[in-house]
mmCIF file of the C-alpha atoms, coordinates in Angstrom:
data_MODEL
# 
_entry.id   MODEL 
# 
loop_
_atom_site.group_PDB 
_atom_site.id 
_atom_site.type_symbol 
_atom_site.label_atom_id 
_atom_site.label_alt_id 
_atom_site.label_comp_id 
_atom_site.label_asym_id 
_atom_site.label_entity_id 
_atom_site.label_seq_id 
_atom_site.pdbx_PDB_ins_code 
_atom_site.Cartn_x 
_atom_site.Cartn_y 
_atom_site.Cartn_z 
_atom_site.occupancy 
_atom_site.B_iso_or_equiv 
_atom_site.pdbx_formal_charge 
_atom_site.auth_seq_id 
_atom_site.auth_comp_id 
_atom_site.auth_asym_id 
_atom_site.auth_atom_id 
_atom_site.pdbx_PDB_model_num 
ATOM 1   C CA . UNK A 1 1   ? 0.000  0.000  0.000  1.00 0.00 ? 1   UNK A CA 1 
ATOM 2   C CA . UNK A 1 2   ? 1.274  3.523  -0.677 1.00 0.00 ? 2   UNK A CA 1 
ATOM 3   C CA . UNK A 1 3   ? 2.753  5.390  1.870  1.00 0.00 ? 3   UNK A CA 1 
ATOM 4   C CA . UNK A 1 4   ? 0.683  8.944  3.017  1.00 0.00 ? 4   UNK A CA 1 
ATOM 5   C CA . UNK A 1 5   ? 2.554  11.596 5.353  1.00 0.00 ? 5   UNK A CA 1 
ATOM 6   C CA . UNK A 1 6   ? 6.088  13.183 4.976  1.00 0.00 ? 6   UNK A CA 1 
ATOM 7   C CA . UNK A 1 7   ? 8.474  13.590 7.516  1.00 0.00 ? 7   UNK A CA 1 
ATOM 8   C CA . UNK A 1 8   ? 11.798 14.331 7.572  1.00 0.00 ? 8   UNK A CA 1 
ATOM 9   C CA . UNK A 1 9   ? 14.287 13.371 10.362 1.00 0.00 ? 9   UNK A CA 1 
ATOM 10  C CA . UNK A 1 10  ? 17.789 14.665 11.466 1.00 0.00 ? 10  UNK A CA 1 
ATOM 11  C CA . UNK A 1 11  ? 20.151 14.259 14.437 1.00 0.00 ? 11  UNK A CA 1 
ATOM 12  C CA . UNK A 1 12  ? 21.042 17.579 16.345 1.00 0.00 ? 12  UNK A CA 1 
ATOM 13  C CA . UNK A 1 13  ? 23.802 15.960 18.762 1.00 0.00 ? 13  UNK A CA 1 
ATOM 14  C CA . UNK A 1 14  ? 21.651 13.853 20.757 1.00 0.00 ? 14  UNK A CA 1 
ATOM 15  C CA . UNK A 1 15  ? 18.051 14.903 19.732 1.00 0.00 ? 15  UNK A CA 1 
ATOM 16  C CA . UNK A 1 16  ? 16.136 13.261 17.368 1.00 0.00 ? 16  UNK A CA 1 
ATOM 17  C CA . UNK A 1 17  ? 14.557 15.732 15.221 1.00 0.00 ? 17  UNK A CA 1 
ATOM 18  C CA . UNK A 1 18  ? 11.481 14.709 13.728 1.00 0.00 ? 18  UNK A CA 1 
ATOM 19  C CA . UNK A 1 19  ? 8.907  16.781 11.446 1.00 0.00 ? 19  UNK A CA 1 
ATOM 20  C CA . UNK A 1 20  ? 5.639  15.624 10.211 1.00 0.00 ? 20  UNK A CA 1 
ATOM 21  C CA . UNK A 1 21  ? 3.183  16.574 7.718  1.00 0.00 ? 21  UNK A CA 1 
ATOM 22  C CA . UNK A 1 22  ? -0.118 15.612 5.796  1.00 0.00 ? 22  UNK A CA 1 
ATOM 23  C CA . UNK A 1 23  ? -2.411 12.953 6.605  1.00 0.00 ? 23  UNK A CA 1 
ATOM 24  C CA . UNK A 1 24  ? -0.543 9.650  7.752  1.00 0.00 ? 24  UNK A CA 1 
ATOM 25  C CA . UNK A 1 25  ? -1.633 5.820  7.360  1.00 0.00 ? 25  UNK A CA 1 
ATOM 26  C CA . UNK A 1 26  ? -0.177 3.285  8.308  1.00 0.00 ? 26  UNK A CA 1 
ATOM 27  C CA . UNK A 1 27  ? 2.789  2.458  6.562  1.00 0.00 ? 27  UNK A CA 1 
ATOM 28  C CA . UNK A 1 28  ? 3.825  5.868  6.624  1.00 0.00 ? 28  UNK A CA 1 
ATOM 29  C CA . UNK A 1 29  ? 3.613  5.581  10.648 1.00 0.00 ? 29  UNK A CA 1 
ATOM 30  C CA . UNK A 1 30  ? 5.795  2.234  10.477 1.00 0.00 ? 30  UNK A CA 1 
ATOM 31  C CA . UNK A 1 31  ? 8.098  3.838  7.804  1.00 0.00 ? 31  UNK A CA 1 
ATOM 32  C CA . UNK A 1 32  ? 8.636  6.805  10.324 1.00 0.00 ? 32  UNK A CA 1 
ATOM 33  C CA . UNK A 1 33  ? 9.466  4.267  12.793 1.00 0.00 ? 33  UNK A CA 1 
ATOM 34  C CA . UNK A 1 34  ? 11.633 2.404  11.235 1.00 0.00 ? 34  UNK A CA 1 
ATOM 35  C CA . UNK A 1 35  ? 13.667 5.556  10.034 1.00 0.00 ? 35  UNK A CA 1 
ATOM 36  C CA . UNK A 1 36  ? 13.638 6.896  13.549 1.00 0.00 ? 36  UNK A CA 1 
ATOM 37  C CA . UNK A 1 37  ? 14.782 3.385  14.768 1.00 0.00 ? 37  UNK A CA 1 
ATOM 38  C CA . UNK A 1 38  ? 17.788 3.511  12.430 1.00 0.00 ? 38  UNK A CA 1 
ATOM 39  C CA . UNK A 1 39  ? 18.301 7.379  13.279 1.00 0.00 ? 39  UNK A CA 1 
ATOM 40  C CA . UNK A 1 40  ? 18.083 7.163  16.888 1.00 0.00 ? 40  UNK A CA 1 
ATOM 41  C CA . UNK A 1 41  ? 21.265 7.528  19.072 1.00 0.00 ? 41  UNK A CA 1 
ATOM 42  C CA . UNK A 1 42  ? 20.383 4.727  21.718 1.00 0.00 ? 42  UNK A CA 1 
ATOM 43  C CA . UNK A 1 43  ? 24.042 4.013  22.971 1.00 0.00 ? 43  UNK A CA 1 
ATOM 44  C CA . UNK A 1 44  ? 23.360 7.014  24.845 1.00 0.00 ? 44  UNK A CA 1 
ATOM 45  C CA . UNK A 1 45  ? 20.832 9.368  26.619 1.00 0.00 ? 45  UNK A CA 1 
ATOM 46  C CA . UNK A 1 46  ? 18.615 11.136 24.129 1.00 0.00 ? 46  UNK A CA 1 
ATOM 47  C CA . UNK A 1 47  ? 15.981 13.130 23.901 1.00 0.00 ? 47  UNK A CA 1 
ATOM 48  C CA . UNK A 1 48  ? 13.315 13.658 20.477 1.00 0.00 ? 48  UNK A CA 1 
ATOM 49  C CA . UNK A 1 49  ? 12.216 17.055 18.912 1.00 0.00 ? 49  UNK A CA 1 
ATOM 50  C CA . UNK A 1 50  ? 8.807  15.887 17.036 1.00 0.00 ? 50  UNK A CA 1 
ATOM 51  C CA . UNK A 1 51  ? 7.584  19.357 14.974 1.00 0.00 ? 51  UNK A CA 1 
ATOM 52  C CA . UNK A 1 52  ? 4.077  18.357 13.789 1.00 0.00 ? 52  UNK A CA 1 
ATOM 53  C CA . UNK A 1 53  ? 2.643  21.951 13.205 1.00 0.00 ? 53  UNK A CA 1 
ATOM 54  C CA . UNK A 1 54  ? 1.664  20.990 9.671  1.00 0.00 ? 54  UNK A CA 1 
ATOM 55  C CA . UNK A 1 55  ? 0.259  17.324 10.588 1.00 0.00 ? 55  UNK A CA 1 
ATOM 56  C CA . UNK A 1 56  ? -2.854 16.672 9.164  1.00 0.00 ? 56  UNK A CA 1 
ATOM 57  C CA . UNK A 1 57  ? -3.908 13.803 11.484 1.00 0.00 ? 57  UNK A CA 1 
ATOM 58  C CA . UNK A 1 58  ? -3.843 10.121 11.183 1.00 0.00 ? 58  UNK A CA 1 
ATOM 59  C CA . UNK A 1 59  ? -6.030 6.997  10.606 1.00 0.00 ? 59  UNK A CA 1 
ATOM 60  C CA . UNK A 1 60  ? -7.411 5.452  13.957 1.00 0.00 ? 60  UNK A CA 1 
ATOM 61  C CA . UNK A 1 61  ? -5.235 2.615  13.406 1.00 0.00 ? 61  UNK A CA 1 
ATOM 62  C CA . UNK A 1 62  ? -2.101 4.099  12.813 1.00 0.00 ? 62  UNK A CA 1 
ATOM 63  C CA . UNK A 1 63  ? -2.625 6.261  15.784 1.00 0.00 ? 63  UNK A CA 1 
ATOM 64  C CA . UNK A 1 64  ? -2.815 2.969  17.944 1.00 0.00 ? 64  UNK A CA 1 
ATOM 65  C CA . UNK A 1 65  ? 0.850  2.203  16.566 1.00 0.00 ? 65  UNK A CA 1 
ATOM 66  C CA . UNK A 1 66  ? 2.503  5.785  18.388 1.00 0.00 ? 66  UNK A CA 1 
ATOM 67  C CA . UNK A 1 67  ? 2.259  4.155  22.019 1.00 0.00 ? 67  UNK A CA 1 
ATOM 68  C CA . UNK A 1 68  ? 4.136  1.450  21.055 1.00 0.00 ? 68  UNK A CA 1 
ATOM 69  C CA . UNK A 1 69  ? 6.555  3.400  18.998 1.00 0.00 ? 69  UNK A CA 1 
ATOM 70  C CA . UNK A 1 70  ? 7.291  5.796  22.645 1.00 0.00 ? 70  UNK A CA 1 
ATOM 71  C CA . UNK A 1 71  ? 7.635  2.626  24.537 1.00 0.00 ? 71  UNK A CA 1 
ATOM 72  C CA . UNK A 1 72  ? 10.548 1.325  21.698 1.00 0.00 ? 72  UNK A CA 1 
ATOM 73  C CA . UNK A 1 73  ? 12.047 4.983  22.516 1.00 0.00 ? 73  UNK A CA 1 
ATOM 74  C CA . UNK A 1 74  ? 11.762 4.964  26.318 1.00 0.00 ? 74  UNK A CA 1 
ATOM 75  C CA . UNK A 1 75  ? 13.144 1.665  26.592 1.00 0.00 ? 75  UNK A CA 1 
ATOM 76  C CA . UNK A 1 76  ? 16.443 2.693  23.954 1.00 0.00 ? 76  UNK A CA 1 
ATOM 77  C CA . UNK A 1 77  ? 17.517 5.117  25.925 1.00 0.00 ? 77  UNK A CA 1 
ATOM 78  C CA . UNK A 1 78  ? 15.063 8.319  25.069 1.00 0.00 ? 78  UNK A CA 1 
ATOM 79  C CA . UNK A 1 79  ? 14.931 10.429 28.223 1.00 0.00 ? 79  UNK A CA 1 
ATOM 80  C CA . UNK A 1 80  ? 12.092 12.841 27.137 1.00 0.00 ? 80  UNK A CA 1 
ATOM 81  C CA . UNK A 1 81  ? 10.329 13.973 24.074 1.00 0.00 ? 81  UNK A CA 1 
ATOM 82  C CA . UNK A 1 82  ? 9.024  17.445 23.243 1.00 0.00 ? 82  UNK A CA 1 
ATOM 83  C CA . UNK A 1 83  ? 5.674  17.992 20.533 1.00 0.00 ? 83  UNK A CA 1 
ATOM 84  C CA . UNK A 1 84  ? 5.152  20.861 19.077 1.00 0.00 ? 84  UNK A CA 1 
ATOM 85  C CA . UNK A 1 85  ? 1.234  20.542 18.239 1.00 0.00 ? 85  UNK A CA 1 
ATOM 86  C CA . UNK A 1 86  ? -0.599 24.599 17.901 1.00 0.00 ? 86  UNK A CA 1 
ATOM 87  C CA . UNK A 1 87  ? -3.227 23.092 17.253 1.00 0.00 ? 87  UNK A CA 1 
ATOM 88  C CA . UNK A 1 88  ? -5.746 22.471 20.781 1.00 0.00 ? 88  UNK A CA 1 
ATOM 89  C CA . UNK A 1 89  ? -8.223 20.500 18.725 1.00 0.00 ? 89  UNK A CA 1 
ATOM 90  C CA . UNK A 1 90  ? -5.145 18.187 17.020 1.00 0.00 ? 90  UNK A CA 1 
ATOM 91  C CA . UNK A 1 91  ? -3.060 18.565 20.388 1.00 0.00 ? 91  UNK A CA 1 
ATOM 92  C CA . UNK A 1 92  ? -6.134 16.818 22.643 1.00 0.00 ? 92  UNK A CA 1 
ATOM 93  C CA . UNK A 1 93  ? -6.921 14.164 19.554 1.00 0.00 ? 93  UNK A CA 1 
ATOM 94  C CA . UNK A 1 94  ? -2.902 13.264 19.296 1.00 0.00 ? 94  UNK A CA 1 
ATOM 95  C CA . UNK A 1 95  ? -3.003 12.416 23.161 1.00 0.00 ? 95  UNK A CA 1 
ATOM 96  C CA . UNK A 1 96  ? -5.981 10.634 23.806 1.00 0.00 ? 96  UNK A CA 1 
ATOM 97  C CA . UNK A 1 97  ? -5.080 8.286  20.884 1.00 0.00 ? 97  UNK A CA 1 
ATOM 98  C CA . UNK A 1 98  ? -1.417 7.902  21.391 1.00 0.00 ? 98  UNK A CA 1 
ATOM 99  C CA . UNK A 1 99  ? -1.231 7.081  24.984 1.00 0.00 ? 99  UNK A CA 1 
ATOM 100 C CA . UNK A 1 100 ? -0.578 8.590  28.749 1.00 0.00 ? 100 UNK A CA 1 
ATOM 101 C CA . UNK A 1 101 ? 3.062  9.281  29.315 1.00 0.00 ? 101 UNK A CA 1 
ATOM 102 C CA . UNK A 1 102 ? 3.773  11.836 32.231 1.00 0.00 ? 102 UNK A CA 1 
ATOM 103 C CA . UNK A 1 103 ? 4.576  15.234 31.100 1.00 0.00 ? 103 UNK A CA 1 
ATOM 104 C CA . UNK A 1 104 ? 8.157  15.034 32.842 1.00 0.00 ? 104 UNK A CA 1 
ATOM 105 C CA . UNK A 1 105 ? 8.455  12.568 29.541 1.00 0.00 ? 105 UNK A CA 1 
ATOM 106 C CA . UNK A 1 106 ? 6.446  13.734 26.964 1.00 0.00 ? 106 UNK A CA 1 
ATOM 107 C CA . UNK A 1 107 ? 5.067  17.443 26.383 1.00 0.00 ? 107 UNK A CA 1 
ATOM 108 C CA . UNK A 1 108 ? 3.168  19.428 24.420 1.00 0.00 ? 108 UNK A CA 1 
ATOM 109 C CA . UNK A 1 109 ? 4.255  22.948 23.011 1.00 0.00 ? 109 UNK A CA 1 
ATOM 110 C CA . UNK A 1 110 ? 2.590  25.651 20.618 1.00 0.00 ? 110 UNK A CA 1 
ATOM 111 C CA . UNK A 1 111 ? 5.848  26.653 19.332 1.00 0.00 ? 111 UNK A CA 1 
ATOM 112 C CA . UNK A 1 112 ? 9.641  25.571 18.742 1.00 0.00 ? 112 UNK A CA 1 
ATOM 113 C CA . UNK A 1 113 ? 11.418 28.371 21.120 1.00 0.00 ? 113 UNK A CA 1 
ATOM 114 C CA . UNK A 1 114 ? 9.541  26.774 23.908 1.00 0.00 ? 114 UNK A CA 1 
ATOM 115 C CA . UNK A 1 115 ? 10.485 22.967 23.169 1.00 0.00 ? 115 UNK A CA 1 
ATOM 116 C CA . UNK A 1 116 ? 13.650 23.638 22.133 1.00 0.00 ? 116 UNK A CA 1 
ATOM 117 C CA . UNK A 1 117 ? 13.383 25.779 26.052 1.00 0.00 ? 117 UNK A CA 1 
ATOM 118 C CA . UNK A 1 118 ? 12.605 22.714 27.780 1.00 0.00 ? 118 UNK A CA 1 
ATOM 119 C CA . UNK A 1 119 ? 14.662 20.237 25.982 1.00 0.00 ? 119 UNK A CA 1 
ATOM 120 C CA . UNK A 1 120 ? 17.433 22.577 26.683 1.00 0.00 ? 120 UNK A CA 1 
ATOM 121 C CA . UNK A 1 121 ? 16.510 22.424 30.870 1.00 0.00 ? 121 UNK A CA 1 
ATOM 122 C CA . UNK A 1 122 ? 16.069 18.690 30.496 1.00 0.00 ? 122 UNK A CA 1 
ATOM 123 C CA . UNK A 1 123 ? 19.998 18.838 29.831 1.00 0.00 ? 123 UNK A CA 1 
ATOM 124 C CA . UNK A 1 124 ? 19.090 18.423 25.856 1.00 0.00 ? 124 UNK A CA 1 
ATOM 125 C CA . UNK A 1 125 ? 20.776 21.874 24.758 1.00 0.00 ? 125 UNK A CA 1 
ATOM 126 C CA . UNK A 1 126 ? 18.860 22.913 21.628 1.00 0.00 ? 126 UNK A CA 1 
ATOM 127 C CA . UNK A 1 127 ? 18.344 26.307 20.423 1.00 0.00 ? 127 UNK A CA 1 
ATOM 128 C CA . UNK A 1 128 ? 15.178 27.367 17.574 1.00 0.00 ? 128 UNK A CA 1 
ATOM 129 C CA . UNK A 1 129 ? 18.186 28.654 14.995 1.00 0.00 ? 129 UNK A CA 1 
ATOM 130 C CA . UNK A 1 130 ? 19.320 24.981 15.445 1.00 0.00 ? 130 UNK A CA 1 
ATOM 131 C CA . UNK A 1 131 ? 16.075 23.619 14.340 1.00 0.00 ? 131 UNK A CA 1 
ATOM 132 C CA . UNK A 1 132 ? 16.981 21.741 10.827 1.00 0.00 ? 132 UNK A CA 1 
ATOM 133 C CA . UNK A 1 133 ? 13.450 21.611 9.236  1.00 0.00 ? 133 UNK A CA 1 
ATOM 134 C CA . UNK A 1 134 ? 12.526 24.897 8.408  1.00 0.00 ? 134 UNK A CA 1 
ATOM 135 C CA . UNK A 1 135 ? 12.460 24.804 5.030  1.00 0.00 ? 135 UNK A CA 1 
ATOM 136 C CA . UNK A 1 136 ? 10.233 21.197 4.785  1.00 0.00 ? 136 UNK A CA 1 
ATOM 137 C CA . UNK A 1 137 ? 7.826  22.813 7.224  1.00 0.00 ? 137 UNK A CA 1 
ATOM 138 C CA . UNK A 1 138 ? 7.543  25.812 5.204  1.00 0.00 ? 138 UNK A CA 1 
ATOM 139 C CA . UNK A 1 139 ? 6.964  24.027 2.003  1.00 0.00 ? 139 UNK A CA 1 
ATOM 140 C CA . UNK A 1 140 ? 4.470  21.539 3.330  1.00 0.00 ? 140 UNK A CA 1 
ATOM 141 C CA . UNK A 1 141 ? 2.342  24.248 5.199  1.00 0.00 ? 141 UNK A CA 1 
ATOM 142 C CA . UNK A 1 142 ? -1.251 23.934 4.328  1.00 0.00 ? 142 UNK A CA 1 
ATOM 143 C CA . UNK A 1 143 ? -2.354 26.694 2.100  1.00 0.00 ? 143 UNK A CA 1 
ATOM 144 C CA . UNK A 1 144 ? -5.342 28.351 3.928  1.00 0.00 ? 144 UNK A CA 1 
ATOM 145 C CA . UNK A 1 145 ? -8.032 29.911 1.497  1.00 0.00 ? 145 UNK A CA 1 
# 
């Protein structure tokens, strides 16, 4: 089955720097996954960036497939993960569906500066002009009539 979502994922020292966009099934979840698997820097402490300002939801199922994804990161040596989510409405749907994790773990921002603020006081150092997506986020942004 064809793959629906983009992403695009880079390493900033120790933080996994994910961005997400469009509407995702399932096998663009598990491709995700698997490139974040192969990505991630688990002979050490890490922490995960996830920008998904310009995600355009998920199916139901592949939604069920993101607690079990955090779990694979928690237990690899991923100390805390930051979401950057403006959207209330998509913010509230992405954690009912995707499961419970305390907010000393995962957390939910409106805006990079204030992830990147957090990561940074987690002992993940990670400035905004350090963010390495810009340019994917800016040309998958939904165009607004």
């Amino acid at each position: 089955m064809k793959i629906h979502g983009e992403w695009q994922i880079s390493l900033v020292r120790n933080i996994l720097v994910r961005s997400t966009a469009g509407v995702f099934n399932n096998e663009g979840t598990l491709a995700v996954f698997e490139e974040t698997k192969a990505t991630a820097p688990i002979h050490a402490p890490w922490a995960g960036l996830t920008n998904a300002e310009n995600w355009e939801m998920s199916t139901a199922s592949s939604l069920q497939l993101f607690p079990g994804m955090r779990e694979w990161a928690f237990e690899n040596n991923c100390h805390c993960l930051a979401i950057v989510l403006p959207s209330m409405l998509k913010k509230k749907i992405h954690q009912q569906q995707t499961g419970h994790f305390p907010e000393e773990f995962v957390r939910y921002f409106s805006d990079i500066d204030q992830a990147c603020a957090w990561l940074s006081g987690k002992g993940f150092p990670i400035t905004a002009e350090e963010y390495p997506h810009y340019a994917f986020i800016e040309r998958t942004r939904p165009a607004h009539t």
